[in-house]
C-alpha positions in Angstrom: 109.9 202.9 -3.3 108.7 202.3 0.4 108.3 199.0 -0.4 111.4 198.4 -2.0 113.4 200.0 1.2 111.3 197.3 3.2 113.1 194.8 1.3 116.2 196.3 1.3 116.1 196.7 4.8 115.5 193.1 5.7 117.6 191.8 3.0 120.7 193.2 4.8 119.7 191.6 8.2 119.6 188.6 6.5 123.3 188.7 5.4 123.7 189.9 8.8 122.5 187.1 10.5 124.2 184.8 7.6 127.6 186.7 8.6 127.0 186.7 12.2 125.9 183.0 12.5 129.2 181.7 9.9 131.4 183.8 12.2 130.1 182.0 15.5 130.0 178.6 13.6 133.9 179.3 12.8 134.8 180.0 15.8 132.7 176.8 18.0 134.0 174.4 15.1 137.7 176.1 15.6 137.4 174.8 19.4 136.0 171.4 18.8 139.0 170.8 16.6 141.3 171.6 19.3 139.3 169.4 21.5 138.8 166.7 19.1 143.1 166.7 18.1 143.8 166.7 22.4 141.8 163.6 22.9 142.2 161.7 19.8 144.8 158.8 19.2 147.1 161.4 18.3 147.3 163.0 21.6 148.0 165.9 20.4 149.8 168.8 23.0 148.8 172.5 22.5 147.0 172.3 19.0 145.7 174.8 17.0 143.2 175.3 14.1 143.1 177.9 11.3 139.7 176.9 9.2 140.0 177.6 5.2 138.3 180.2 3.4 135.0 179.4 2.3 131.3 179.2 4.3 132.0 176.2 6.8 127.5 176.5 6.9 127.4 176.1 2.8 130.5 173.1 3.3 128.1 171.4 5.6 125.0 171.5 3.6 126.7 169.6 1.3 128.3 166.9 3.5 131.6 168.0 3.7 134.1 170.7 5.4 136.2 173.2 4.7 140.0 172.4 4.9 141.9 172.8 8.0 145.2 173.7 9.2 147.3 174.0 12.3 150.3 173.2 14.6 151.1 171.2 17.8 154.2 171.3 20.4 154.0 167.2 19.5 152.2 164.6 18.8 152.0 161.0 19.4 152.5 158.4 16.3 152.6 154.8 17.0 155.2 153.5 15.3 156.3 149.4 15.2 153.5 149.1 18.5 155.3 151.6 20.2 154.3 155.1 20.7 156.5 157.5 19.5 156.7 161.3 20.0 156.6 163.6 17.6 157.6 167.9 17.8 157.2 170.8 16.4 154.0 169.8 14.0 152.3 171.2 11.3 149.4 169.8 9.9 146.6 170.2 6.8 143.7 167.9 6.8 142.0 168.1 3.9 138.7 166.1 2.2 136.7 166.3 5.4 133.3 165.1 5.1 131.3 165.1 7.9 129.5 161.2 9.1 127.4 162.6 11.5 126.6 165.9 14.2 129.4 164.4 16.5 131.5 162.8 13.2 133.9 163.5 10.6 136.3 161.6 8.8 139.7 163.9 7.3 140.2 162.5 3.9 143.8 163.2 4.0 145.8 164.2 6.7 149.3 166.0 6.2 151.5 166.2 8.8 155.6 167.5 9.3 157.4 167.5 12.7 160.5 166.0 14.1 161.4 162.9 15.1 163.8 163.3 18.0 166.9 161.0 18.3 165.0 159.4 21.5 162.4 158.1 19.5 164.3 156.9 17.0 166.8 154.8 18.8 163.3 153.3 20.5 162.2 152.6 17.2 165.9 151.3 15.9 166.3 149.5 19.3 169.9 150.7 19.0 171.5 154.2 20.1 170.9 156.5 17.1 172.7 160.3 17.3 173.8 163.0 14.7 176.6 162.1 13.1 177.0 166.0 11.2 177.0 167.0 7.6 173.5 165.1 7.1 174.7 161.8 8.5 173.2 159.9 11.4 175.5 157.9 13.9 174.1 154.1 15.1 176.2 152.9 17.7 176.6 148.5 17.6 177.7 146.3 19.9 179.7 143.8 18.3 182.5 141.1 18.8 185.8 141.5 16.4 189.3 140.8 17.3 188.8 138.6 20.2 186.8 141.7 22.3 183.7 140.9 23.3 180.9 143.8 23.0 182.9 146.3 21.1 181.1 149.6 20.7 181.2 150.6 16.9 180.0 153.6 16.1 178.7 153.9 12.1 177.8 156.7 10.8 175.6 156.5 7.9 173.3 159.0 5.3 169.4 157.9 5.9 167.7 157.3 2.9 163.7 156.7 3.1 162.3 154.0 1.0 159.0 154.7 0.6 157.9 151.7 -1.0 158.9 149.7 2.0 158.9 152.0 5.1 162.1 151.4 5.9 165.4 153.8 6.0 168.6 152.8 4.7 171.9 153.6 5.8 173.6 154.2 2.8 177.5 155.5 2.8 178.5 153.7 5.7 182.0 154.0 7.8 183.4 152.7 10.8 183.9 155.6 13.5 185.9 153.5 16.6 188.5 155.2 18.7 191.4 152.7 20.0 191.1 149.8 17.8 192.7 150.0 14.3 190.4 148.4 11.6 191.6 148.1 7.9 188.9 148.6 5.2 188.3 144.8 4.5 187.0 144.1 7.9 185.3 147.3 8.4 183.5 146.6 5.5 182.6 142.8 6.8 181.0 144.6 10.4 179.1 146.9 8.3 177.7 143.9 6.0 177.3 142.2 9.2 175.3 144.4 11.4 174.3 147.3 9.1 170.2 146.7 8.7 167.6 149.1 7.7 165.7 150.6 10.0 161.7 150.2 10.1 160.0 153.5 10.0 156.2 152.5 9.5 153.2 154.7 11.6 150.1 152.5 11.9 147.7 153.9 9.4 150.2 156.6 8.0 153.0 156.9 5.0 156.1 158.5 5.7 156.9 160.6 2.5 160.4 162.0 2.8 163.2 162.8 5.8 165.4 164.9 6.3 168.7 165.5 9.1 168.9 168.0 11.5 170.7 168.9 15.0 167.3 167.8 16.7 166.5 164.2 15.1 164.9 163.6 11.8 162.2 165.8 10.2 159.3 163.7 8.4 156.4 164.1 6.7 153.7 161.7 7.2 150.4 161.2 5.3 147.5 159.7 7.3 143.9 159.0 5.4 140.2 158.3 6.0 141.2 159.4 10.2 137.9 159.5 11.9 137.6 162.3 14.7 135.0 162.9 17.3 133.9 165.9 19.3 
């Protein structure tokens, strides 16, 4: 019986130590993530990270990670060689498998935030707004009726094509105060200047959009993203 105490005994200290040394790993891997998100190419500002359930030690043995989730004021995507800011994120990477002690690579990285109308007129090279009621508002500069640099407002519903990275502006119409336009020509500016807009991250897919006051709300799905600590 004595002997079987013995065993007891150190058979809890050894889930002790087990429980004591997965709770420390947690916590130093939870702040090397927020270290490795602020200085990777993402730049991300203020991120946090919320490890899975599930031993990170047993995950490492084998080569891989647990998942991980979090959030960030904004980060930065580069978008058509420019780098564009993006807010209020949330993000998932998932598939992590570890390349070395300093090393990983997320399989899959999910990510939602907004695209601010700032950004997105840098990206359309034209002044993008709200234009209400899930519409956007693209404001051209355009010659009709012997007036030189008219500014046409057209107001438009986004639609993402994923396949191409592009977003159309579907349901277009003319919004111009002080120059009456019938439908014929209003139709011929839109079929003249109307273009889809290019909406492709370096090394990311953007899945779906959506309108709000702030800009547009995407979600983008980045894979095989390498991070160092």
């Amino acid at each position: 019986m004595r002997r079987l105490g013995i065993v007891a005994l150190v058979l809890g200290a050894l889930v002790v130590l087990a429980v004591g040394a997965e709770f420390l790993v947690r916590n130093q891997v939870s702040s090397q993530t927020v270290n490795a998100l602020a200085n990777s190419e993402y730049k991300a500002q203020n991120p946090t990270a919320n490890l899975a359930a599930g031993s990170v030690l047993l995950a490492a043995a084998q080569g891989g990670f647990v998942d991980i989730s979090g959030t960030a004021d904004s980060v930065t995507v580069p978008i058509e060689n420019q780098d564009v800011l993006v807010t209020g994120v949330t993000y998932h990477a998932s598939q992590i498998r570890l390349v070395s002690t300093t090393e990983a690579v997320i399989g899959q990285l999910d990510l939602t935030g907004t695209l601010g109308w700032a950004a997105i007129t840098e990206v359309a090279g034209l002044p993008v707004a709200s234009g209400g009621e899930g519409r956007v508002l693209v404001t051209y500069s355009v010659q009709v009726m012997g007036l030189n640099s008219l500014q046409i407002g057209i107001s438009a519903v986004p639609v993402l094509d994923v396949e191409t990275q592009q977003v159309r502006l579907d349901q277009s119409r003319i919004e111009v105060a002080g120059v009456a336009l019938n439908e014929t020509l209003s139709q011929q500016i839109i079929d003249r200047v109307v273009q889809p807009i290019p909406l492709a991250p370096d090394k990311a897919k953007v899945n779906s959009l959506v309108v709000v006051d702030d800009g547009l709300v995407v979600t983008l799905t980045a894979t095989e993203v390498p991070v160092r600590r």
